[in-house]
VOBA-1610 file (N, C-alpha, C; in pm, whole numbers, padded with zeros to 5 digits, always signed):
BEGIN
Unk+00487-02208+00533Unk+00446-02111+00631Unk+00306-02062+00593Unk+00239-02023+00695Unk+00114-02024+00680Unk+00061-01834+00610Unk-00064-01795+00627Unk-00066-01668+00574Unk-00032-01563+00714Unk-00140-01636+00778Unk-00145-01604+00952Unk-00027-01614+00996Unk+00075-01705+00974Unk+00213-01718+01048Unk+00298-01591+01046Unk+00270-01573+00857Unk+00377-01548+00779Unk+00336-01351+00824Unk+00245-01312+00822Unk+00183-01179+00866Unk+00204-01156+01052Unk+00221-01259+01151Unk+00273-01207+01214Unk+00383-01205+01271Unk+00502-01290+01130Unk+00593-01260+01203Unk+00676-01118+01125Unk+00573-01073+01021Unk+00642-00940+00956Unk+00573-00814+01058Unk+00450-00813+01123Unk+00373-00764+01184Unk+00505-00713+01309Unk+00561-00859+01359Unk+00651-00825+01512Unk+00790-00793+01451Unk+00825-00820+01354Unk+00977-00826+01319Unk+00977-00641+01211Unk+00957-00623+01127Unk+00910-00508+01065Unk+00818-00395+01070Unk+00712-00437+01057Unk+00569-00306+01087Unk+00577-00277+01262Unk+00618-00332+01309Unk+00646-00289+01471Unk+00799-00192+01460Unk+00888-00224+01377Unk+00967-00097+01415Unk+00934+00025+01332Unk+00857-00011+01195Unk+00857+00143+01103Unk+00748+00191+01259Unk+00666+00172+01308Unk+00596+00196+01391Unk+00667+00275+01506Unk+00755+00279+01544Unk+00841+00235+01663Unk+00897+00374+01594Unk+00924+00410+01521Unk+01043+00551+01424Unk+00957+00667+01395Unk+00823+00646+01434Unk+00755+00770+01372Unk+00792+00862+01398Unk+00818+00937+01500Unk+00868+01080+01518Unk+00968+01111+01460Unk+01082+01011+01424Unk+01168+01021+01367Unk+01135+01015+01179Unk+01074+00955+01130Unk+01046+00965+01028Unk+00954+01057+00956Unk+00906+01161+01070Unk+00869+01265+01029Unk+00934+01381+00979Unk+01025+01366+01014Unk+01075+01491+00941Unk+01232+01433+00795Unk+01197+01324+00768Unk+01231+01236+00670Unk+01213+01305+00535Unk+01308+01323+00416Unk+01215+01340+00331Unk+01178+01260+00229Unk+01090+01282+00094Unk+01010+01223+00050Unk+01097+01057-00011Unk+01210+01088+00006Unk+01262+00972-00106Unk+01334+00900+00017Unk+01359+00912+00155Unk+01378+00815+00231Unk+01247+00735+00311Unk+01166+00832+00279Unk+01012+00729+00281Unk+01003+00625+00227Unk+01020+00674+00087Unk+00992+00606-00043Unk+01081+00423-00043Unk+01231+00483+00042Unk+01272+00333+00102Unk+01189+00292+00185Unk+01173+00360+00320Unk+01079+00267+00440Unk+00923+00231+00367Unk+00910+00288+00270Unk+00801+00203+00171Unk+00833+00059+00110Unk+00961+00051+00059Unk+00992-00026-00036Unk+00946-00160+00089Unk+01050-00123+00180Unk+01032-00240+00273Unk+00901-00363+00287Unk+00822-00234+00318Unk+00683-00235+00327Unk+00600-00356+00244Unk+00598-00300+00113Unk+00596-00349-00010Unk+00655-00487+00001Unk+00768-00468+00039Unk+00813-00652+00022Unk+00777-00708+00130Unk+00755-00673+00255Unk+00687-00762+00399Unk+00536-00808+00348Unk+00480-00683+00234Unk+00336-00752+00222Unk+00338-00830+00119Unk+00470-00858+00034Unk+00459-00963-00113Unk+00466-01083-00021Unk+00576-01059+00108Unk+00582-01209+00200Unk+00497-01250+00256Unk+00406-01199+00276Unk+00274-01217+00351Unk+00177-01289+00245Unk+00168-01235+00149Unk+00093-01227+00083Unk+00100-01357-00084Unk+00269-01353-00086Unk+00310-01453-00166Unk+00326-01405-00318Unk+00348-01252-00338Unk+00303-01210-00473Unk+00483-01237-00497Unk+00443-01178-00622Unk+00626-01184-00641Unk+00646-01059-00701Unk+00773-01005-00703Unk+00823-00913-00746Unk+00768-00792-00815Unk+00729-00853-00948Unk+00660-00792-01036Unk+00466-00742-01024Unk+00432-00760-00934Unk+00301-00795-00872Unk+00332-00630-00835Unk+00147-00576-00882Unk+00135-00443-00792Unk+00085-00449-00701Unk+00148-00407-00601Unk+00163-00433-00450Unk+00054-00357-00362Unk-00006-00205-00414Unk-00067-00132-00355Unk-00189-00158-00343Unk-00294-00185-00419Unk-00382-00284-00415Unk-00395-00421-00249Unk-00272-00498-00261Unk-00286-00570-00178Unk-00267-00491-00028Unk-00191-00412-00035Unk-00184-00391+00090Unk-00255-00291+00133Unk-00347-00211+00054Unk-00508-00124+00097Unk-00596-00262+00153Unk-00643-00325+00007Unk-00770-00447+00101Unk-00694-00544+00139Unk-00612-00625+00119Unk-00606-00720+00205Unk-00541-00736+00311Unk-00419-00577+00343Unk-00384-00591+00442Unk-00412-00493+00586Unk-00462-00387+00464Unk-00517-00290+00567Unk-00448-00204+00630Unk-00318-00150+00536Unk-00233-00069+00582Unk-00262+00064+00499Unk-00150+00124+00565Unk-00180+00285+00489Unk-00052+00273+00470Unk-00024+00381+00402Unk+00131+00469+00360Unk+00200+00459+00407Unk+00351+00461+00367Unk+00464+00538+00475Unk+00396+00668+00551Unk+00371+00722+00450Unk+00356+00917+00501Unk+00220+00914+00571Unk+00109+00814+00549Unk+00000+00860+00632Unk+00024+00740+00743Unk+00063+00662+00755Unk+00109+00599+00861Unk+00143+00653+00962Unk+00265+00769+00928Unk+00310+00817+01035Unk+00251+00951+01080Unk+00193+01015+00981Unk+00101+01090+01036Unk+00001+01048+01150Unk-00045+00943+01165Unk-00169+00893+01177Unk-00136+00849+01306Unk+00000+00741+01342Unk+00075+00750+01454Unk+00104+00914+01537Unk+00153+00973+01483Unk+00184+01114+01571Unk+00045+01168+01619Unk-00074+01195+01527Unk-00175+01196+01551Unk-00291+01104+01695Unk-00230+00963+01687Unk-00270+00928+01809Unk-00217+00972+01930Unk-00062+00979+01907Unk-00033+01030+02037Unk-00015+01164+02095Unk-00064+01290+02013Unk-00100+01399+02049Unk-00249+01391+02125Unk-00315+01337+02060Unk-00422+01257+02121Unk-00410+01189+02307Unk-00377+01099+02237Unk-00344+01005+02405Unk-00316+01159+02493Unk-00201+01197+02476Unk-00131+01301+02538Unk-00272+01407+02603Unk-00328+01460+02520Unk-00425+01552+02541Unk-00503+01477+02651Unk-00553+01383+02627Unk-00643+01313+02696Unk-00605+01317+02800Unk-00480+01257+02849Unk-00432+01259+03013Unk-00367+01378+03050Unk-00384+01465+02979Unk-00305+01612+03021Unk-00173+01594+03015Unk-00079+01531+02934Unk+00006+01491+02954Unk+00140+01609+02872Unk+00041+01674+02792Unk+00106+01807+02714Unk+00192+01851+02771Unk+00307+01972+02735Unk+00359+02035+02798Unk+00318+02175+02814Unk+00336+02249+02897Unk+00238+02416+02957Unk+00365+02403+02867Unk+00285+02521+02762Unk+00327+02661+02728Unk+00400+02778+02796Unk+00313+02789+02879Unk+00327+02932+02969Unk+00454+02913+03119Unk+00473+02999+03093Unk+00601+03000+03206Unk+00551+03053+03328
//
């Protein structure tokens, strides 16, 4: 399997659902992150071909270009307060 293959089929099969949970994984705490990390970690050893023992964080800052569990999903909620604002899509406050 190729590098390109192998990255998008963790891209559609994995990083599309931690993606997919953000609101929900916000209010998660630190050590059930720390699993939806682990995951993480091993989609980018598959990608990437490291093995086990390999430090993982490194690869997946430069070569894959991901962020965190925790700033991930920050960063997700963050766009879509965004989007939201943009089209007025907020909810009134005021009664």
């Amino acid at each position: 399997m190729t590098r390109e293959l192998a990255k998008t089929v963790v891209n559609s099969l994995v990083v599309s659902k931690v993606d997919y949970c953000n609101s929900l994984l916000a209010a998660c705490t630190q050590q059930q992150t720390d699993k939806v990390q682990l995951v993480l970690n091993c989609a980018a050893r598959v990608i990437l071909g490291g093995s086990k023992y390999d430090h993982v964080t490194p690869l997946i800052r430069d070569d894959l270009h991901w962020l965190r569990v925790p700033e991930r999903i920050m960063f997700k909620l963050f766009c879509l307060l965004v989007y939201k604002a943009l089209h007025c899509l907020a909810q009134s406050t005021s009664s």
